[in-house]
N, C-alpha and C positions, 0 to 999 in steps of 0.2 A: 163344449163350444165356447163357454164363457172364459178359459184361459186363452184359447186362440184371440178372443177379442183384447183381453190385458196385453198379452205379447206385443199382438198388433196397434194397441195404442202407446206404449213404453218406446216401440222403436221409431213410432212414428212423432214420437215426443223427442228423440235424439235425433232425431233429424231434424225437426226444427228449430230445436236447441243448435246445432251444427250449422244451419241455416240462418238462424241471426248471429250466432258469432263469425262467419263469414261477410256478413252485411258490416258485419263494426270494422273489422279487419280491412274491405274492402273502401269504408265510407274515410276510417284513418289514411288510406293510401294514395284515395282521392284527394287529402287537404295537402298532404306532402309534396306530393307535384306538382297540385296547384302551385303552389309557394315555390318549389325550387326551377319551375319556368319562369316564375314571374320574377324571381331572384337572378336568373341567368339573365333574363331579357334586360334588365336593368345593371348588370352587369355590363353585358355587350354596347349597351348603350353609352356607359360613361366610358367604355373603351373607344365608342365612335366617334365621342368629342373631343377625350384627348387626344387622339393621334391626328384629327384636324390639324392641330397647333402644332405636334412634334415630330411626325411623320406624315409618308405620302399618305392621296386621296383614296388610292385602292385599299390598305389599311382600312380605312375609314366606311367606305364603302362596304368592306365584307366586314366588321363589325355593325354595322345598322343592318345588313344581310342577315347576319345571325341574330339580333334582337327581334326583330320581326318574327323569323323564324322561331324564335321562343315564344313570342307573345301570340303566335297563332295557336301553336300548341297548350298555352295556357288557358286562351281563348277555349279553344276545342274541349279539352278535359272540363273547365268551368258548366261549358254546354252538357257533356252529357252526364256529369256531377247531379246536377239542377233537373235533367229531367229524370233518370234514377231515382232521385229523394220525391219527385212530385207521385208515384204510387199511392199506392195506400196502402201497401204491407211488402215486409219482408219478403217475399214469393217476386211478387210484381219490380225490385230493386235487382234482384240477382238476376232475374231474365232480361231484362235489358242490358245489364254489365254482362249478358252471355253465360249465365251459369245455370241449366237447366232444372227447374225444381218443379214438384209439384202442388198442382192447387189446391188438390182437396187436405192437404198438409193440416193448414190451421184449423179448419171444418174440424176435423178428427180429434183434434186437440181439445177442441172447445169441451168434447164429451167428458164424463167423469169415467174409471174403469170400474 
């Protein structure tokens, strides 16, 4: 019985191993789009001042259109960024980003084999 118990703590060990490299993977991809909506919204934005001056108002218009639009989306991702990290572990981070794990995960881990 005692190799069933090693088995079952080694894979239950690469899983959690699996588990936090999914979290870093996951928290990396959250700063990325962070930044590239809030790069786009800011984008859109100096596009909605220049064509003020050098083109019509609808131009203008559907440029602060799409900044907004970005910066809602940034908004958004920042929101569920912040409450993701507010956990207390890796198990609690990926069920909220929607990646089902389980809890007794690290319990198991703590053990020696």
């Amino acid at each position: 019985m005692e190799l069933v118990d090693r088995v079952k703590w080694f894979r239950d060990r690469a899983a959690r191993d699996r588990a936090r490299e999914e979290k870093e993977i996951l928290e990396a991809e959250f700063n990325r789009t962070i930044k590239s909506f809030t790069k786009m919204s800011n984008v859109w934005t100096a596009l909605a001042t220049k064509n003020v001056t050098t083109t019509s108002h609808s131009n203008a218009a559907y440029a602060h259109k799409q900044a907004a639009l970005y910066h809602t989306l940034a908004e958004d991702c920042k929101e569920t960024y912040d409450k993701a990290k507010s956990g207390s572990n890796v198990s609690s981070f990926l069920v909220i980003i929607g990646i089902p794990t389980t809890a007794v995960l690290d319990r198991r881990l703590q053990q020696d084999p």
